[in-house]
C-alpha positions in Angstrom: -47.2 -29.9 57.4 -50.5 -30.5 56.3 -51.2 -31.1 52.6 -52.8 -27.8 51.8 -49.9 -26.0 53.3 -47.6 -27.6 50.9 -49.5 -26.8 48.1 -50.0 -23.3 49.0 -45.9 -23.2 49.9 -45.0 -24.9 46.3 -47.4 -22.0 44.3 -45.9 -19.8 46.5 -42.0 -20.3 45.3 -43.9 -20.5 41.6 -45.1 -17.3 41.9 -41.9 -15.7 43.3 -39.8 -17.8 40.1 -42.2 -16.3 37.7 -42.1 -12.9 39.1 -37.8 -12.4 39.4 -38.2 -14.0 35.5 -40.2 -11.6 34.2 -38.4 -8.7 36.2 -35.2 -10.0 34.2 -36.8 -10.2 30.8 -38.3 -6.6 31.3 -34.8 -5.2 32.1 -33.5 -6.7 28.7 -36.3 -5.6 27.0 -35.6 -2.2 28.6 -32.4 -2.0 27.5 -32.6 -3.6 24.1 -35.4 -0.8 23.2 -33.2 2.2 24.8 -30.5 1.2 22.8 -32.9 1.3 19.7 -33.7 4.5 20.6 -29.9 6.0 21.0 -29.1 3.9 17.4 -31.6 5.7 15.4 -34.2 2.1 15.7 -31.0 -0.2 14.5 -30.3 -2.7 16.6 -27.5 -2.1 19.1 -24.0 -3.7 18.1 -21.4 -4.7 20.1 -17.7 -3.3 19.7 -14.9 -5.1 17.5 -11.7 -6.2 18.8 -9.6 -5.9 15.6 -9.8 -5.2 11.8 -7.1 -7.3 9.6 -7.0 -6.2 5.9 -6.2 -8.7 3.3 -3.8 -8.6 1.8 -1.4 -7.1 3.7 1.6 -4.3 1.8 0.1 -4.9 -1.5 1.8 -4.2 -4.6 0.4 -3.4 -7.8 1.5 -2.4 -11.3 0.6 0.6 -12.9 -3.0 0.9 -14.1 -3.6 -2.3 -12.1 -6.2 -3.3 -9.4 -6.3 -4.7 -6.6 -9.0 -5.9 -3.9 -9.2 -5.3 -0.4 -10.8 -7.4 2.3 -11.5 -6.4 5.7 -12.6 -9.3 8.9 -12.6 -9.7 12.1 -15.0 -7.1 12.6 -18.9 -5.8 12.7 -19.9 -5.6 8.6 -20.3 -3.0 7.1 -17.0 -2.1 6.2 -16.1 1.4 4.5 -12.6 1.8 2.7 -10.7 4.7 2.1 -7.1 5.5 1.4 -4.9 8.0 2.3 -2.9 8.8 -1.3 -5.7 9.8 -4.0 -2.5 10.8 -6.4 -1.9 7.0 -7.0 -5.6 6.1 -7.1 -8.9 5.4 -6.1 -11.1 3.3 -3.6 -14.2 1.9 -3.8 -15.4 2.4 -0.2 -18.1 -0.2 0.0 -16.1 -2.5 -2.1 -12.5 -1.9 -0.8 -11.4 -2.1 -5.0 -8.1 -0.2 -5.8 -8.0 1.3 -9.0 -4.1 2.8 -9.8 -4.9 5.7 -12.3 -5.7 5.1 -15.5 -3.7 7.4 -17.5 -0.4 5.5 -18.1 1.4 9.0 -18.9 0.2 10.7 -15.7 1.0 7.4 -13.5 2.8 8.1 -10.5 4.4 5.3 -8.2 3.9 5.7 -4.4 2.4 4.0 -1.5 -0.9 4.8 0.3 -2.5 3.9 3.7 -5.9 1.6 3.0 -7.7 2.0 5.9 -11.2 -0.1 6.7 -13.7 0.9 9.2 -16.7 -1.7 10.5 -20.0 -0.4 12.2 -18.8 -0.3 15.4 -16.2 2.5 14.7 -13.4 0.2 14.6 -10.5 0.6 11.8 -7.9 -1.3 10.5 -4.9 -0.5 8.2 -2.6 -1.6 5.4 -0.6 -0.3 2.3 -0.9 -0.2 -1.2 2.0 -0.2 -3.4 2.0 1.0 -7.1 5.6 0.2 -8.6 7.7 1.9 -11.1 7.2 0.7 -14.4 11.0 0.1 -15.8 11.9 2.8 -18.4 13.1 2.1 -21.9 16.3 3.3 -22.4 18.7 3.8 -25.2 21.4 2.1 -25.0 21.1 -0.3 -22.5 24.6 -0.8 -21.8 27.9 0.8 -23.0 31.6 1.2 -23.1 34.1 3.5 -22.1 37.7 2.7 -23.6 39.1 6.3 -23.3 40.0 8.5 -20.9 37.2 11.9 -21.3 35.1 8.9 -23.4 31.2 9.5 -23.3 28.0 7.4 -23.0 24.9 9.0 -23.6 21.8 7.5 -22.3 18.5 8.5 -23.8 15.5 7.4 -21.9 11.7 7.1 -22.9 9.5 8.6 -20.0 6.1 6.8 -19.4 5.0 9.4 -16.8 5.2 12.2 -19.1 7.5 14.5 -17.0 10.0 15.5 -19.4 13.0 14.7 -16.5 15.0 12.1 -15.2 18.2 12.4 -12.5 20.9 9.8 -12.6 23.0 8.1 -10.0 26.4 5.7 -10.7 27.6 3.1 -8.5 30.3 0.5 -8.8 29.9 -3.2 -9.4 33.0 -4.0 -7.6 33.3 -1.8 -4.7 37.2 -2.3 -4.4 38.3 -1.1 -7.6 40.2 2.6 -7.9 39.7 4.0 -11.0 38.0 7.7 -10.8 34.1 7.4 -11.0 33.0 8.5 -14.2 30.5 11.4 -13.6 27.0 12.5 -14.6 25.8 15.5 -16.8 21.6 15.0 -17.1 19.1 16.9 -20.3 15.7 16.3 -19.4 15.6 12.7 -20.5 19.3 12.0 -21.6 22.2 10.9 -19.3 25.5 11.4 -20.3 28.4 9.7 -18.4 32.0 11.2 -18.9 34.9 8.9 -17.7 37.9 11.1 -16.5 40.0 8.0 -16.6 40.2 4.8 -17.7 41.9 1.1 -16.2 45.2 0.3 -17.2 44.4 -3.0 -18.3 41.1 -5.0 -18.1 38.1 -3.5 -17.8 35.5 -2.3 -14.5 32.1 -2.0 -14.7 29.3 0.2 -13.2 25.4 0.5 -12.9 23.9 3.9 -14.0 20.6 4.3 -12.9 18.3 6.3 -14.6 15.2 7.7 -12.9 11.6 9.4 -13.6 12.0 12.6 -11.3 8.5 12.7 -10.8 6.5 9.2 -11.6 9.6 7.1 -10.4 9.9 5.0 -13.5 13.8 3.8 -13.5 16.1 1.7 -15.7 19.5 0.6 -14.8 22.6 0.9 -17.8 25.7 -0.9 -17.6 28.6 1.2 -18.2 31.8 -1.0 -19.0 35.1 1.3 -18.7 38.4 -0.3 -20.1 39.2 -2.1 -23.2 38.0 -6.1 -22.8 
């Protein structure tokens, strides 16, 4: 092959390189505009494979905070939650804010959910716990058969109601349980009958019927 062939032969496969290159860079550029276009002039994103919120099952306090962090996917994230009674959301921050009005505090548990750009979502819970009552007298005894115990208990939720519950410390001991009479936020416990000798005890729990707020009282029955 002569020396002008080869020339001619090497421009040719040039030309033929630089034509299927900018075939391929048109297509991209084709497709990178159309998907412009169909995303309102935002670039085109590609879709997430997974949201993790951090933390994960967080509890909180009453009145407390806490901050929610979403990965793993395309940013920005928007928060919301599924229980507006217990609180709020920030939903560009992912901030939980239990409500602030310790007398109208409930306890409960909501769904935080986080959503990226791409549509994706991701899930975890928020926790705010029972704030411990203050009751009056913590603990008792019982020495007499018919005896009473009554248990007045200072509400933070501002419901006006508790309900009550008794269970024994020692689950093989036989004397009849001592039973439960409830006044909006007093808890009287009568003991139809008393031990012999010694003494049992038992764990009356006293409970917000709306916010949750609880207390536990330790009823002794017997004479020490």
């Amino acid at each position: 092959m002569s020396v002008d062939k080869k020339i001619k032969q090497i421009t040719l496969n040039i030309n033929k390189w630089k034509t299927g290159l900018l075939c391929f860079l048109s297509a991209i550029l084709i497709l990178a505009c159309t998907g412009d276009l169909e995303n309102d002039g935002s670039a085109l994103l590609g879709p997430s494979f997974g949201i993790t919120i951090i933390p994960q099952n967080a509890q909180v306090l009453k009145q407390g905070t806490q901050t929610f962090t979403a990965t793993g996917g395309v940013t920005p994230y928007t928060y919301s939650l599924s229980n507006t009674a217990i609180g709020t959301i920030v939903p560009v921050t992912g901030v939980f804010t239990g409500v602030q009005a310790l007398g109208a505090a409930p306890a409960g548990t909501a769904i935080v959910t986080a959503v990226d750009s791409t549509g994706v979502s991701g899930t975890t819970t928020v926790t705010v716990l029972p704030t411990i009552l203050v009751v009056t007298p913590g603990s008792g005894t019982i020495t007499a058969a018919n005896g009473t115990l009554a248990v007045t208990a200072t509400l933070l939720t501002g419901s006006a109601l508790v309900t009550c519950s008794i269970t024994r410390d020692d689950s093989t001991t036989t004397t009849t349980l001592p039973t439960l009479a409830v006044a909006e936020n007093v808890c009287t416990a009568t003991a139809p009958a008393v031990p012999a000798s010694g003494t049992e005890t038992y764990t009356i729990t006293i409970t917000d019927s709306i916010g949750g707020d609880f207390a536990n009282v330790v009823l002794t029955l017997g004479t020490p």
